[in-house]
C-alpha positions as CSV (number, residue, x, y, z in Angstrom):
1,X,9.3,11.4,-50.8
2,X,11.0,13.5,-47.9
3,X,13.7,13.7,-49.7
4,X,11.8,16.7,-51.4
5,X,12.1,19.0,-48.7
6,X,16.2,18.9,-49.3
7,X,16.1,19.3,-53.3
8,X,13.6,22.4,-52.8
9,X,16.2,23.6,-50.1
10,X,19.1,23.3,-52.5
11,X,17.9,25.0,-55.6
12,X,15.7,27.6,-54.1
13,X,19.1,28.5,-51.3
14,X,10.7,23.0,-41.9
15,X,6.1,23.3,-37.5
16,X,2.4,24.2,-34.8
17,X,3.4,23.1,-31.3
18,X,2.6,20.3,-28.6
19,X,0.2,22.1,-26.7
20,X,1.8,22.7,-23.0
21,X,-0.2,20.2,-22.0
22,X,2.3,17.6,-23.5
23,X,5.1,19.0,-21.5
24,X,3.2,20.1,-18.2
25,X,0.2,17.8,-18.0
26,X,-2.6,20.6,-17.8
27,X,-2.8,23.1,-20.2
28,X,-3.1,26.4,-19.1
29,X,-5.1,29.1,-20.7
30,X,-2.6,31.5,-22.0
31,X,0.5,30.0,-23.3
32,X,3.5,32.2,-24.9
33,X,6.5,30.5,-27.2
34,X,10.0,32.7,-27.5
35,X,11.9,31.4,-30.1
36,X,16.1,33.3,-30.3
37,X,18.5,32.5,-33.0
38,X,21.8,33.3,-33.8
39,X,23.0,33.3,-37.3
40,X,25.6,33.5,-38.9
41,X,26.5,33.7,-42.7
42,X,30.1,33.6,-44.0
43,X,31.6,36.5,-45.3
44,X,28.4,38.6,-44.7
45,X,28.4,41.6,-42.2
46,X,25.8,41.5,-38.6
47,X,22.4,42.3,-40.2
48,X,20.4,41.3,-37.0
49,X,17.1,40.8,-38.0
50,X,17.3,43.4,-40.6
51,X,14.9,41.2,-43.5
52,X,13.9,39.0,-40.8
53,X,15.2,36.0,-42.0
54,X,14.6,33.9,-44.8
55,X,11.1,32.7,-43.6
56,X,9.8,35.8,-42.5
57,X,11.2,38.0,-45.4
58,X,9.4,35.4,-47.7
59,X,6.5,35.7,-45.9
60,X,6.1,39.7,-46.0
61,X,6.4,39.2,-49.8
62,X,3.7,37.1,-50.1
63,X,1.6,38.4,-47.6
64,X,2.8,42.5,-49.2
65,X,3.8,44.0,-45.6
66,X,6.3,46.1,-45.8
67,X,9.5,44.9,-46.3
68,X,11.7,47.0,-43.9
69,X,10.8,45.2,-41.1
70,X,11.3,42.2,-40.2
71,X,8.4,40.3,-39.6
72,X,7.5,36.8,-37.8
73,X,8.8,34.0,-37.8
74,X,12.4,35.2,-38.4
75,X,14.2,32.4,-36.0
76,X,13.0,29.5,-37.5
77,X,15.4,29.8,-40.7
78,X,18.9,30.6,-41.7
79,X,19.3,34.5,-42.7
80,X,22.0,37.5,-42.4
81,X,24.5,37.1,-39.9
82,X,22.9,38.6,-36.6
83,X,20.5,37.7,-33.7
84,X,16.6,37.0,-34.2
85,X,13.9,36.7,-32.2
86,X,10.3,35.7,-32.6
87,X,7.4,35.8,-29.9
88,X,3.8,34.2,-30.2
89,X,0.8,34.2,-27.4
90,X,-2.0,32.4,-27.4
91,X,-4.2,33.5,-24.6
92,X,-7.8,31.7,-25.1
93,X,-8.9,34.3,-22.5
94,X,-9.4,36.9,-25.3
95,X,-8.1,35.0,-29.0
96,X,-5.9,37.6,-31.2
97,X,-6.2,40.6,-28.6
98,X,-3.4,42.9,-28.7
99,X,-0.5,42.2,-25.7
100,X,2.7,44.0,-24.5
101,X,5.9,42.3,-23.7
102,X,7.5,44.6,-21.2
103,X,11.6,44.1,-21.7
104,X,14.8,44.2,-19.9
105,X,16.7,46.9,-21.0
106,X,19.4,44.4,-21.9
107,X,17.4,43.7,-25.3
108,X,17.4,47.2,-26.3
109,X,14.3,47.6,-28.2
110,X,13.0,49.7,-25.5
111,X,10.4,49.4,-22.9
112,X,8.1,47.1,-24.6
113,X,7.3,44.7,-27.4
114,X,3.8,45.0,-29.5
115,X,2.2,41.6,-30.0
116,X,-0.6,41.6,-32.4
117,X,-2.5,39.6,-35.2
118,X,-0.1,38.3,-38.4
119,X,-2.3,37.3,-41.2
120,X,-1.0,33.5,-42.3
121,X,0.9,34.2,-45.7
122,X,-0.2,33.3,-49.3
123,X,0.8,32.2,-52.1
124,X,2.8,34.8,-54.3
125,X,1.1,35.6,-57.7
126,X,3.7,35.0,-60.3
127,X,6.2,33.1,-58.1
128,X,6.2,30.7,-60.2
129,X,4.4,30.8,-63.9
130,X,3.1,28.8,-66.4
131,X,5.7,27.4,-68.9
132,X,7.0,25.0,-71.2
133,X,8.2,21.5,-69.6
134,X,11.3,19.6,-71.5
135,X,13.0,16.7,-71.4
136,X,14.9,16.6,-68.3
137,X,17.0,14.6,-66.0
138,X,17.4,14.8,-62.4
139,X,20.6,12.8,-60.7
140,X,20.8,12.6,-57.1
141,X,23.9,10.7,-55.2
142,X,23.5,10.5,-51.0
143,X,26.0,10.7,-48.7
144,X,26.6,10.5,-45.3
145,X,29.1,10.8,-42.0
146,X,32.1,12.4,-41.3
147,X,34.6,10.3,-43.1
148,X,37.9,11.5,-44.9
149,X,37.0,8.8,-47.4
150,X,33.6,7.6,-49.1
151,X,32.3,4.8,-47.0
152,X,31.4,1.4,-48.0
153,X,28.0,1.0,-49.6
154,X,27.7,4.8,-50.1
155,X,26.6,6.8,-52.3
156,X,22.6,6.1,-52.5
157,X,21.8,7.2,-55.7
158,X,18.4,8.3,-57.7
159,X,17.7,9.2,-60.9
160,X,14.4,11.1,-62.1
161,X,13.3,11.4,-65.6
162,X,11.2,13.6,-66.8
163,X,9.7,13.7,-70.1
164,X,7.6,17.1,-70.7
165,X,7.7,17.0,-74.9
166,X,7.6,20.4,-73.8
167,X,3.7,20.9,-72.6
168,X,2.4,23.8,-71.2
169,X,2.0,22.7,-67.0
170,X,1.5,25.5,-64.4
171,X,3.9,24.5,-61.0
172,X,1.8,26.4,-58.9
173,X,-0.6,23.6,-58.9
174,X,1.3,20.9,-57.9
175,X,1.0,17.7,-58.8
176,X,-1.9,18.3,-60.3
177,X,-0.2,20.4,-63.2
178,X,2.2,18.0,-64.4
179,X,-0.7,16.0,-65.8
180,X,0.5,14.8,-68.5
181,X,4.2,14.6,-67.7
182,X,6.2,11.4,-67.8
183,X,7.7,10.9,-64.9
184,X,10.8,7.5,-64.5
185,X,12.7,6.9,-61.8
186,X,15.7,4.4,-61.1
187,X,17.3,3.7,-57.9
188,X,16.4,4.9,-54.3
189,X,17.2,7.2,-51.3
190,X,16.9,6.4,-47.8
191,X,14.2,7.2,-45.9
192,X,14.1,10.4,-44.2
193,X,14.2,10.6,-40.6
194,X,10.8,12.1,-39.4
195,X,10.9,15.6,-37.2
196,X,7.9,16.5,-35.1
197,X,6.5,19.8,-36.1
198,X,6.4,21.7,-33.0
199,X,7.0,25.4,-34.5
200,X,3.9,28.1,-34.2
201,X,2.5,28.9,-37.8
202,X,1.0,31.9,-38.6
203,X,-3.3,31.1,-37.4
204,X,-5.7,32.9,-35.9
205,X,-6.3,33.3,-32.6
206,X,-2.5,33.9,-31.5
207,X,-0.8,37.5,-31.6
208,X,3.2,38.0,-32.7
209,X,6.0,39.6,-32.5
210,X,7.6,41.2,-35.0
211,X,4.8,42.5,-37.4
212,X,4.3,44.3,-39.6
213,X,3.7,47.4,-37.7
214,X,5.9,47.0,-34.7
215,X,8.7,44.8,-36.1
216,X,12.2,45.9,-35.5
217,X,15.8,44.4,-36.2
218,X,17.5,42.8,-32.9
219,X,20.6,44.8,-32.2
220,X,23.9,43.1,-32.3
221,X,24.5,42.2,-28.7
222,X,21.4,42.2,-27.1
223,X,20.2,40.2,-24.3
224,X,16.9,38.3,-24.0
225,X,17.9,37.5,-20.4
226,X,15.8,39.5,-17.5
227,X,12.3,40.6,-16.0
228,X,9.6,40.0,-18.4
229,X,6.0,40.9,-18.3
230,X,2.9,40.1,-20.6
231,X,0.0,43.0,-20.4
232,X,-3.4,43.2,-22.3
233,X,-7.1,42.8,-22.3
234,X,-7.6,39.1,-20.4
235,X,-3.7,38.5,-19.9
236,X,-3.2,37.4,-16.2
237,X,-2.0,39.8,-14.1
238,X,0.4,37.3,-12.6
239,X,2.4,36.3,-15.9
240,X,6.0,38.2,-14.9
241,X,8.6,35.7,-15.1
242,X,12.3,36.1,-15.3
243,X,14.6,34.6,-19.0
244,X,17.3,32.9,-17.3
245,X,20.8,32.8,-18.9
246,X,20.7,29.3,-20.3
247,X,17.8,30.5,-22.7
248,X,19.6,33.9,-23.9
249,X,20.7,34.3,-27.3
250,X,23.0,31.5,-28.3
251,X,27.6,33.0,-29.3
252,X,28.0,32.8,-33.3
253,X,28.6,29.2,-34.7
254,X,32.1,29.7,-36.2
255,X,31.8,27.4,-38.5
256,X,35.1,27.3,-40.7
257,X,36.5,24.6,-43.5
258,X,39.6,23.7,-45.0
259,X,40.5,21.6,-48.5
260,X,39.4,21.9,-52.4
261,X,35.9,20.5,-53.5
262,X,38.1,18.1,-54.7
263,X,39.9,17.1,-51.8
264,X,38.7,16.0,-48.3
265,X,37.0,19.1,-46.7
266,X,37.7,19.5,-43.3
267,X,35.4,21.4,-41.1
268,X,36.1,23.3,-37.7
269,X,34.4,25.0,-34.8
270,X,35.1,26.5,-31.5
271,X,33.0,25.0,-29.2
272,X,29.2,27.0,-28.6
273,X,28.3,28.0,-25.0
274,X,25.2,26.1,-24.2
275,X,25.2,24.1,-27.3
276,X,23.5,20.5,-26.9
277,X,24.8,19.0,-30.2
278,X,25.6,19.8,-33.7
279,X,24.3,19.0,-37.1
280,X,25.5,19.8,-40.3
281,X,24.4,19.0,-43.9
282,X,25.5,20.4,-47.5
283,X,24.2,19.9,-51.2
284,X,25.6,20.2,-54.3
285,X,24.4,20.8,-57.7
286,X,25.7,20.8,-61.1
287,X,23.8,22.1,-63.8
288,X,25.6,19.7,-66.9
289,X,23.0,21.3,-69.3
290,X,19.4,22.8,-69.9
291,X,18.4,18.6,-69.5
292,X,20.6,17.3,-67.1
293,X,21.3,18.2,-63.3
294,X,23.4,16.3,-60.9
295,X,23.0,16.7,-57.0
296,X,24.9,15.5,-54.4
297,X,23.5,15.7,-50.8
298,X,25.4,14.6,-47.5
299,X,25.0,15.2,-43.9
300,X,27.5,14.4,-40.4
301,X,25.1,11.8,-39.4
302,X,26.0,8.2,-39.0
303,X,23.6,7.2,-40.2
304,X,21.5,7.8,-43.8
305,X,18.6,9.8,-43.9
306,X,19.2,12.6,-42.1
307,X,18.5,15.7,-43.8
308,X,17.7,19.5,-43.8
309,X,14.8,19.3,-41.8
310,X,16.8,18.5,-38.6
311,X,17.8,22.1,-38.2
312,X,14.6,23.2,-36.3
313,X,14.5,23.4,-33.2
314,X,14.8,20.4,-30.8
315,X,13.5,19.0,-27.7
316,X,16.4,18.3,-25.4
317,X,14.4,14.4,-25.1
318,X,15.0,14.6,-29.1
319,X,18.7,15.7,-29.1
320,X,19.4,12.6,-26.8
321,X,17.6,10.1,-28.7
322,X,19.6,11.4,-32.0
323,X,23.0,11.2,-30.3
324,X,22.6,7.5,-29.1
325,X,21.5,6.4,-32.7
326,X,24.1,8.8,-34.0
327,X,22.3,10.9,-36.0
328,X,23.7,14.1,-34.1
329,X,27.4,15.0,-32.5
330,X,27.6,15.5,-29.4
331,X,28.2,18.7,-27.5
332,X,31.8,17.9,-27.3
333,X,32.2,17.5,-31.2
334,X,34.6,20.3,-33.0
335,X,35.5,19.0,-36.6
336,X,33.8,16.9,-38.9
337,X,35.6,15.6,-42.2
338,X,33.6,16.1,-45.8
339,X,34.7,12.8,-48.0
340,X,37.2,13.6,-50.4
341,X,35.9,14.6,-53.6
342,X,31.9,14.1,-53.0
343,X,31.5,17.5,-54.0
344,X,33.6,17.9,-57.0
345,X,31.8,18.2,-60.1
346,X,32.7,15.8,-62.8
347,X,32.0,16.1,-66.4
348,X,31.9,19.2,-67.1
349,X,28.5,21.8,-66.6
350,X,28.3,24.9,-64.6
351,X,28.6,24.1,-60.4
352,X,26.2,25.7,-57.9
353,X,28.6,26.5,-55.4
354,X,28.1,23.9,-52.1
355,X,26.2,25.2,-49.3
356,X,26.6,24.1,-45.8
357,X,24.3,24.6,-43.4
358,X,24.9,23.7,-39.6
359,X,22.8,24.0,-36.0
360,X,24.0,24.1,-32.8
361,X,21.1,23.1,-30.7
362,X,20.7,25.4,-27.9
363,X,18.4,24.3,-24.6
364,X,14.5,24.4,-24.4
365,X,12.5,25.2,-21.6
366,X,9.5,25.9,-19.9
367,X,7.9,28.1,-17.5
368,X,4.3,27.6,-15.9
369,X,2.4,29.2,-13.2
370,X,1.9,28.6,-10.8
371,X,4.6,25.8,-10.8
372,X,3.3,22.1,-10.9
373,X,3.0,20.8,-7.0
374,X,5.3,17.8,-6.4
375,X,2.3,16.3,-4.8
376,X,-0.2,14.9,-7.9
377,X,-3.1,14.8,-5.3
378,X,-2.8,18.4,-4.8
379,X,-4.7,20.4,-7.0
380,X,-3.0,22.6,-9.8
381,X,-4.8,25.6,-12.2
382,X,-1.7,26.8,-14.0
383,X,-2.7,30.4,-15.2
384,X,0.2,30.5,-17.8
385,X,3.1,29.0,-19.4
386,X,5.8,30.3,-21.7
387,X,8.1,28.3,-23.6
388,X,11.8,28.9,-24.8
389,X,14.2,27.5,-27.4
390,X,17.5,28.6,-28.5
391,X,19.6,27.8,-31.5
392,X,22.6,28.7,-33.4
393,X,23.6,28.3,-36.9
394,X,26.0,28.5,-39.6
395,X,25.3,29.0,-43.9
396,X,28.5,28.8,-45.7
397,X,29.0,28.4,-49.5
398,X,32.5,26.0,-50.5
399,X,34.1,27.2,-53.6
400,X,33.5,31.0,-53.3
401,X,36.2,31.9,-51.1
402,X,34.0,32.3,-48.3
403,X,34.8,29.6,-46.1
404,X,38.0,28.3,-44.6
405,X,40.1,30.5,-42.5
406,X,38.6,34.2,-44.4
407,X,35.2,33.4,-41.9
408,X,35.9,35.4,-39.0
409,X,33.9,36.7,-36.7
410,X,33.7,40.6,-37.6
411,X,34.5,40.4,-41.1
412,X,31.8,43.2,-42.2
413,X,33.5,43.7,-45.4
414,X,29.9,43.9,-46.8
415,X,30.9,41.8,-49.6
416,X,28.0,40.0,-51.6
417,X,27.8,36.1,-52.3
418,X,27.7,34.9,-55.6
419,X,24.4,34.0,-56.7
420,X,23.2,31.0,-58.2
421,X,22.4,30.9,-61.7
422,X,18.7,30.8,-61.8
423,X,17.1,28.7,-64.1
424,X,13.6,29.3,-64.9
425,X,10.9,27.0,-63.4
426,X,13.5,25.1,-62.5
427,X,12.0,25.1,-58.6
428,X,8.3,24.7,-59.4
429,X,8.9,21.7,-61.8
430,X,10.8,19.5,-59.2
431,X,8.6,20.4,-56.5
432,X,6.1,19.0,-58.8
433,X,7.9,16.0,-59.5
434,X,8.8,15.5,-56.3
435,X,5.4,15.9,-54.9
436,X,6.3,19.2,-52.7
C-alpha cells in the first residue's frame, strides 16, 4: 500500500535517474546531476547544510562517517533551515575516479569541490530491535483540498488491527518478522499517485559531493550561479559550462498559518521567485493509548491520493500534467485553507503536534555538449551533459507555537521543537504491517 511511505513519514518526522538519454536522445559518456535546495524550518535558526539534511545525516549514521559534515544526498529531504546542495558524476570514461568541481566564487566554498566515491548506506544495527508485539490499533482518516470546510464524501478512512498476543517479532525483517501476527483491516485509502524515481542513489561507479572527507555546510547566501568546470583522470577537457540564474538556489518558502487545530487553518505565502507550483501536505497523530493510534493525513490537492512522495523533485513536463488534473497549485497560488477541525484531536490521548510540509518546485534543466544540432541528419557525439533541479521547502509543526505569524524570516532565536513522544518499536511494527 503507498500509503506506507506517509505513515513511516509521520511517526519517524522518496529515486536513480532517466539516463540523459531520455531527455537528449543520445547519452553521452560522462553525465553530472546538481541538485540545490532551500529549506526552511519554522522557528529554527540558518543551519545550511550543517547535518546535511535529514537523508544525508541518516545516512552518515548508518554508513558511521563522521557526523560533522554533511554528507550526500542532503537536497533531497527536508532539514535545518538553510541552503543544500548535492553533486553526482558519472563519467563511464573512468567509473568512481576522483573529479574537481571548479566554483564561482559566489558559492563560497572556495576554489573547488572534491567529488569522490560514497559507499551506499546500510542498515543501522540496533535501529530497530527485537521486541514484544501487543494488541494494537491503527486508525487512519484521509483528507484532501483546500477547503474551509470538510468536503463531501471525505474523509477516506482505514482501520488496521493488529493482534501480536505479544510475540517476540524482529522489525528489521520486514514482513517476514511479523510471522505470526494477525493482521485486520477495514475500510480503504485511495490510491497513491505514482512519482517516477529520477533521484541518484548512492552506487558504484559515480563520485559525490559532499563526503565524507570533503563535505562542507553551504553558507547562507551563497550562489550556485557562474563558471563551472569538471577536472579529473578521463573527464573531457571541454566540460566548462556556465549555472544560469534560473537554476540558482531557490528564496526561503515563508510558509506561515493562522487558526486553532480546532478551527479552519489558514495557510500563507509570499510568492517564490522561480517557483513552478506548490504542494503541501500535513499528518496528524494521536496517541489515545499504548493500543490505539489515530492519524489523520491531508494534502492541497484536488484530488485524493496525493501524498508525501510528491515533494521530490519534478520534471517541469510533470508539474504541468499535475496542475491540469489538480493535483498541484499553480505558480500563482498564495494561501491554502486546512478544513476546520481535521486536525483536532478528539477523545482524549496525547497529540503529536501536526507537521506540514510544503515544496515549491523550482525549474529543471539540462546542459549537453556539444548542443544537439537542429538538423537530425546531422551527426551528434555529445561528450557530456549535466543536469539541474531546484527546490524550496517548508517543515512547520501546528500547535507548538511555531507557525502563524512568529515564522519570520531571521528568527534565529535557536529555540528547539518539541519532540515527539517516542514510542518504542512503534516505527518498525507499522512498517511491517504496512509492508515498508
Amino acid at each position: 500500500m503507498r500509503r506506507r511511505h506517509t505513515l513511516y513519514l509521520a511517526l519517524s518526522c522518496t529515486l536513480l535517474a532517466l539516463p540523459a538519454a531520455s531527455q537528449q536522445g543520445k547519452t553521452p559518456p560522462t553525465n553530472l546531476f546538481i541538485d540545490v535546495a532551500t529549506h526552511n524550518m519554522a522557528g529554527m535558526p540558518d543551519m545550511g547544510g550543517m547535518l546535511g539534511g535529514l537523508g544525508g545525516f541518516m545516512a552518515r549514521r548508518m554508513g558511521g562517517a563522521d557526523t560533522s559534515k554533511p554528507t550526500y544526498p542532503t537536497a533531497r529531504h527536508a532539514g535545518l533551515t538553510g541552503q543544500y546542495l548535492d553533486i553526482a558524476l558519472h563519467n563511464t570514461l573512468k567509473p568512481g575516479v576522483e573529479a574537481q568541481d571548479l566554483i564561482p566564487s559566489g558559492l563560497n566554498l572556495g576554489k573547488s569541490l572534491t567529488l569522490i566515491p560514497v559507499e551506499p548506506s546500510h542498515s543501522e544495527k540496533g535501529e530497530s530491535t527485537p521486541g514484544k508485539v501487543p494488541d494494537i490499533e491503527v486508525k487512519i482518516s484521509e483528507y484532501w483540498g483546500c477547503s474551509a470546510t470538510v468536503r463531501p464524501g471525505q474523509p477516506k478512512v482505514a482501520t488496521f488491527k493488529v493482534k501480536g498476543g505479544n510475540k517476540t517479532v524482529d522489525p528489521r525483517a520486514g514482513m517476514a518478522g511479523m510471522q505470526g501476527i494477525e493482521v485486520q483491516s477495514s475500510g480503504s485509502l485511495s490510491k497513491g499517485l505514482y512519482v517516477p524515481d529520477r533521484d541518484i542513489d548512492l552506487q558504484p561507479g559515480y563520485v559525490y559531493w559532499p563526503n565524507r572527507q570533503y563535505g562542507k555546510q553551504v553558507p547562507s547566501g551563497a550562489r550556485l550561479a557562474g563558471d563551472h568546470q569538471i577536472t579529473g583522470d578521463g573527464i573531457p577537457a571541454s566540460m566548462k559550462f556556465q549555472v544560469q540564474q534560473d537554476a540558482d538556489f531557490m528564496p526561503k518558502l515563508m510558509l506561515r498559518s493562522q487558526g486553532e487545530l480546532t478551527d479552519a487553518i489558514d495557510l500563507s505565502w509570499p510568492s517564490v521567485s522561480r517557483a513552478r507550483g506548490y504542494f503541501i501536505t500535513g499528518v496528524h497523530t494521536n496517541m489515545k493509548s499504548q493500543s490505539s493510534i489515530e492519524m489523520v493525513i491531508w494534502s492541497s490537492a484536488d484530488v485524493p491520493g496525493a501524498g508525501s512522495e510528491l515533494h521530490a523533485y519534478l520534471s517541469g513536463s510533470q508539474i504541468e500534467k499535475w496542475q491540469k488534473q489538480k493535483v498541484l497549485m499553480s505558480a500563482a497560488a498564495t494561501n491554502c485553507t486546512i478544513p476546520k477541525g481535521i486536525f483536532a484531536s478528539q477523545g482524549g490521548g496525547q497529540p503529536v503536534p501536526s507537521i506540514l510540509m510544503m515544496t515549491a518546485y523550482g525549474p529543471e534543466s539540462w546542459i549537453t555538449y556539444p548542443p544537439k544540432p537542429a538538423d537530425p541528419k546531422q551527426p551528434w557525439n555529445p561528450e557530456w551533459s549535466v543536469r539541474l533541479r531546484a527546490k524550496s521547502t517548508a517543515f512547520s509543526m501546528l500547535g507548538m507555537n511555531f507557525g502563524g505569524q512568529q515564522m519570520q524570516e531571521d528568527q534565529g532565536d535557536g529555540q528547539q521543537p518539541q519532540q515527539p513522544q517516542k514510542r518504542p518499536g512503534m516505527k518498525g511494527l507499522l512498517k511491517g504491517i504496512l509492508g515498508g
